[in-house]
C-alpha positions in Angstrom: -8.7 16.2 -36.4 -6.5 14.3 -33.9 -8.3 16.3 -30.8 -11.5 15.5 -32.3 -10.8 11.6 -32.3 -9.3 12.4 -28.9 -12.6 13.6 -28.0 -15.2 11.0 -29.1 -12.9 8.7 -27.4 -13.0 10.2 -24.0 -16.7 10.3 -24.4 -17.2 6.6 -25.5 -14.9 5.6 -22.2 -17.0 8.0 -19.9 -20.5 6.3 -21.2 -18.4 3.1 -20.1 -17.7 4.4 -16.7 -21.4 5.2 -16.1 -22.2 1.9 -17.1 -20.2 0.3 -14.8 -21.3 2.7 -11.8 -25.2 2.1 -12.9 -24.5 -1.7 -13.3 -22.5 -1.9 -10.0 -25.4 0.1 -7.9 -27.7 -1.8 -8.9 -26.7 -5.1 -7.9 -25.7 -3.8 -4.7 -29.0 -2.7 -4.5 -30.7 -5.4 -4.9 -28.6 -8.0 -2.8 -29.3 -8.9 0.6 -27.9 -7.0 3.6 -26.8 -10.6 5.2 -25.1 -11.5 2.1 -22.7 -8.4 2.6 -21.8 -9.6 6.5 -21.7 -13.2 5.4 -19.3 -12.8 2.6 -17.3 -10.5 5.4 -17.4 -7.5 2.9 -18.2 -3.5 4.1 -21.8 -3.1 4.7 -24.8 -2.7 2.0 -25.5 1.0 2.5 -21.3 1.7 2.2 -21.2 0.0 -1.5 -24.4 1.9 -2.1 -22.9 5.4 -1.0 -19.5 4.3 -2.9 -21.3 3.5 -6.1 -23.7 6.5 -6.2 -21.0 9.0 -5.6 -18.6 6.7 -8.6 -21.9 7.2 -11.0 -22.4 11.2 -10.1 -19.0 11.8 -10.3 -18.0 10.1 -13.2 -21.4 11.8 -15.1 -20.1 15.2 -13.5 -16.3 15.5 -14.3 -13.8 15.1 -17.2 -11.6 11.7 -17.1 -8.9 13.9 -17.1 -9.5 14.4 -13.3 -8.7 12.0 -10.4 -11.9 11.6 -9.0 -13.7 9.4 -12.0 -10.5 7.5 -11.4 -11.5 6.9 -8.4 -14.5 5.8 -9.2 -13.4 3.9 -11.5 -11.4 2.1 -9.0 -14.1 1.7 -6.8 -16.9 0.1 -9.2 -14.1 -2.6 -10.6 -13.1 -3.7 -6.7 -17.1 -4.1 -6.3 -17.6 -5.6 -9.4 -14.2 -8.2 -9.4 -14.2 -8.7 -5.5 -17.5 -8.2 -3.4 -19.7 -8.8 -6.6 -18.5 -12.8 -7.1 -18.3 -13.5 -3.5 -21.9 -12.4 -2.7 -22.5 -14.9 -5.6 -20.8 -17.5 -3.6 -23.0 -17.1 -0.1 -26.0 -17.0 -1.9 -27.0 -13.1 -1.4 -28.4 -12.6 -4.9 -32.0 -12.0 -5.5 -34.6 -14.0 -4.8 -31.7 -16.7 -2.9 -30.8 -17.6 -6.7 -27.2 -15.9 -6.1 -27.0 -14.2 -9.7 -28.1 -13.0 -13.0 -26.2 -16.0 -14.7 -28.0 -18.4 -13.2 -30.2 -20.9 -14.7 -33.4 -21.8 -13.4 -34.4 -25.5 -13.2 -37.2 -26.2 -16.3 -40.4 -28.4 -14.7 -39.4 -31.8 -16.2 -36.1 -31.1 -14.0 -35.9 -34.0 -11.0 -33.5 -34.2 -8.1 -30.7 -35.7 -9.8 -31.1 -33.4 -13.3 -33.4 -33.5 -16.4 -36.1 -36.2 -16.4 -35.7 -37.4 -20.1 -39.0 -40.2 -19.9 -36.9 -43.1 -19.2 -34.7 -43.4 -22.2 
């Protein structure tokens, strides 16, 4: 019973792994090459290698091995580190810097939202 909890457990955290590999490759994906050398991070196609081999390994191996762990590693430094400062130059998609971001409504002027005078 206990192994059997163990199990579904271990499964559950490598779905989360995955996730994190997928999410991470595809923001690097879709970020700008510039960004990368303006935020003085590794290069575009490095992250992309990185976070391809994080989300094949971590699909291929048990957690109990190193490499997923390593992989692990790897998708949290791009996600905590490179991730927000590619935010900060500007290098998202589109120049809007993010997937947060809020775009400006068409009643919006330069100095915020144009409520009609009142």
């Amino acid at each position: 019973m206990l192994m059997l909890g163990f199990a579904g457990f271990m499964g559950i955290l490598k779905i989360i792994l995955m996730a994190l590999a997928a999410l991470g490759l595809f923001d690097a994906a879709f970020r700008r090459e510039d960004a990368f050398r303006a935020a003085d991070k590794q290069n575009k196609v490095f992250w992309l290698i990185i976070l391809g081999i994080a989300l094949v390994v971590s699909y291929l191996f048990s957690l109990l091995s190193i490499l997923p762990i390593a992989g692990a590693v790897a998708c949290i430094v791009y996600l905590v580190d490179v991730r927000p400062a590619l935010q900060q130059v500007g290098g998202g998609r589109g120049g809007r810097g993010g997937w947060g971001r809020r775009r400006g409504s068409s009643s919006d002027g330069p100095y915020g939202p144009y409520n009609g005078g009142r």
